[in-house]
C-alpha positions in Angstrom: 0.0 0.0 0.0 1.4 2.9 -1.0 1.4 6.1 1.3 -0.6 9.6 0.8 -0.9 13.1 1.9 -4.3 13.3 2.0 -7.8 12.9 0.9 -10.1 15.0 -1.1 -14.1 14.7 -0.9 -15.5 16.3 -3.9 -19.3 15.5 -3.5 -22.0 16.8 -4.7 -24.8 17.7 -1.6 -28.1 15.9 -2.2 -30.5 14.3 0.3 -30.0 10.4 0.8 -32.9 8.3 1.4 -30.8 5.6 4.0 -28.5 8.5 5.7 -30.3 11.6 5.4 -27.7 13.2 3.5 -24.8 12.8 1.4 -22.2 15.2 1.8 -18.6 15.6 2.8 -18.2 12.9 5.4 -20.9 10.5 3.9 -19.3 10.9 0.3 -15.8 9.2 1.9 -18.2 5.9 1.8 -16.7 5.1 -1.7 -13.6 4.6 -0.3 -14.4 1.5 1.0 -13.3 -1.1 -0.8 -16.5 -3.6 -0.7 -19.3 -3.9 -3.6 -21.5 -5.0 -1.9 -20.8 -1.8 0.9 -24.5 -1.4 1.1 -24.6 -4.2 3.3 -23.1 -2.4 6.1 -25.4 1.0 6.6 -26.4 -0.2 9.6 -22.8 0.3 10.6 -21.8 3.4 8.6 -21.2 6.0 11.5 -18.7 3.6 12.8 -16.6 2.8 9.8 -16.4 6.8 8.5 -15.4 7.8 12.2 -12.7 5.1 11.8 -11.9 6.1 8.4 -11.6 9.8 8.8 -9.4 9.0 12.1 -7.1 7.2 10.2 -6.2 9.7 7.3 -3.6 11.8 7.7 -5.3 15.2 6.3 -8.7 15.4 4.1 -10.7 18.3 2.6 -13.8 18.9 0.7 -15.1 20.4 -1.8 -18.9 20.3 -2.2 -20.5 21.7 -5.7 -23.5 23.2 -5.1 -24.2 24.6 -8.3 -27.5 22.1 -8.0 -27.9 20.3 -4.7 -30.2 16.9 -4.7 -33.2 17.4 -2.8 -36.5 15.3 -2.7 -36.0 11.4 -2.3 -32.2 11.0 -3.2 -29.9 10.0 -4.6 -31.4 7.9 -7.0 -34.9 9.9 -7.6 -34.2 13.8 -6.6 -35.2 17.1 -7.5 -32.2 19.4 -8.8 -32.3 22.9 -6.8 -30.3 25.6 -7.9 -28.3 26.7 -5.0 -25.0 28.3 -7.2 -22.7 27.9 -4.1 -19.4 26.0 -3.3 -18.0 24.8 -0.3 -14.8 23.7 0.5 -13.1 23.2 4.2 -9.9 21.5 5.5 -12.6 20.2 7.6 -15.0 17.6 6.6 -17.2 18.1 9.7 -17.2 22.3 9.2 -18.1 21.6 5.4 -20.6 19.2 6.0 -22.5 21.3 8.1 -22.3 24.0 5.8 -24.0 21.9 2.9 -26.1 20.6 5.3 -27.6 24.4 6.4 -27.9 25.2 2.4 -30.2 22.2 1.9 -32.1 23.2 4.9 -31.1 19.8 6.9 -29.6 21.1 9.9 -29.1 18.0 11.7 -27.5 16.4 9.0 -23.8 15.1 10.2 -24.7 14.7 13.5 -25.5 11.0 14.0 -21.4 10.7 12.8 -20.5 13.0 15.0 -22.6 12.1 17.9 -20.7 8.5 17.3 -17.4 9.4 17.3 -18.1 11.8 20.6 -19.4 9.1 22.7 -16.5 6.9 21.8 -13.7 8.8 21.9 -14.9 10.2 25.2 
């Protein structure tokens, strides 16, 4: 395995219709390296809090030119929002996107996780 600097989550913000949301910290779930990923929802919170404790730096940029809303993200409503957002924080820019899409308790089952077991 080769080493890196960092990690970039370039996602476009839509509503999700298994997590809410999909936005900086959700959007890291294609880095896991199973097909069939959809298996492990149940267990999502867990695996990004591990994931995003385990890279070295990570970013985000979310294009919000059109944001996802309705039932997403296979049947959604594109709403013109003409904003980006971009963070050396996934947590900051997720709840940025999440404020523009009117979801303002979007990230917080993720970070709720990672608060009550890290202490």
């Amino acid at each position: 395995m080769k080493l890196f600097l960092g990690l970039e989550s370039e996602g476009v913000p839509k509503v999700h219709a298994m997590t809410c949301v999909s936005l900086a910290i959700k959007n890291l779930w294609g880095c896991m390296p199973d097909p069939m990923r959809l298996r492990h929802h149940w267990n999502m919170n867990e695996i990004l809090c591990a994931l995003i404790e385990r890279l070295p730096k990570t970013a985000a940029i979310c294009d919000g030119t059109y944001f996802l809303n309705d039932f997403g993200p296979m049947n959604g409503t594109a709403i013109r929002r003409d904003i980006v957002v971009g963070s050396d924080n996934l947590v900051a820019a997720s709840l940025l996107c999440s404020v523009a899409l009117l979801v303002t308790f979007a990230p917080l089952a993720t970070l709720l996780y990672r608060r009550r077991t890290t202490g």
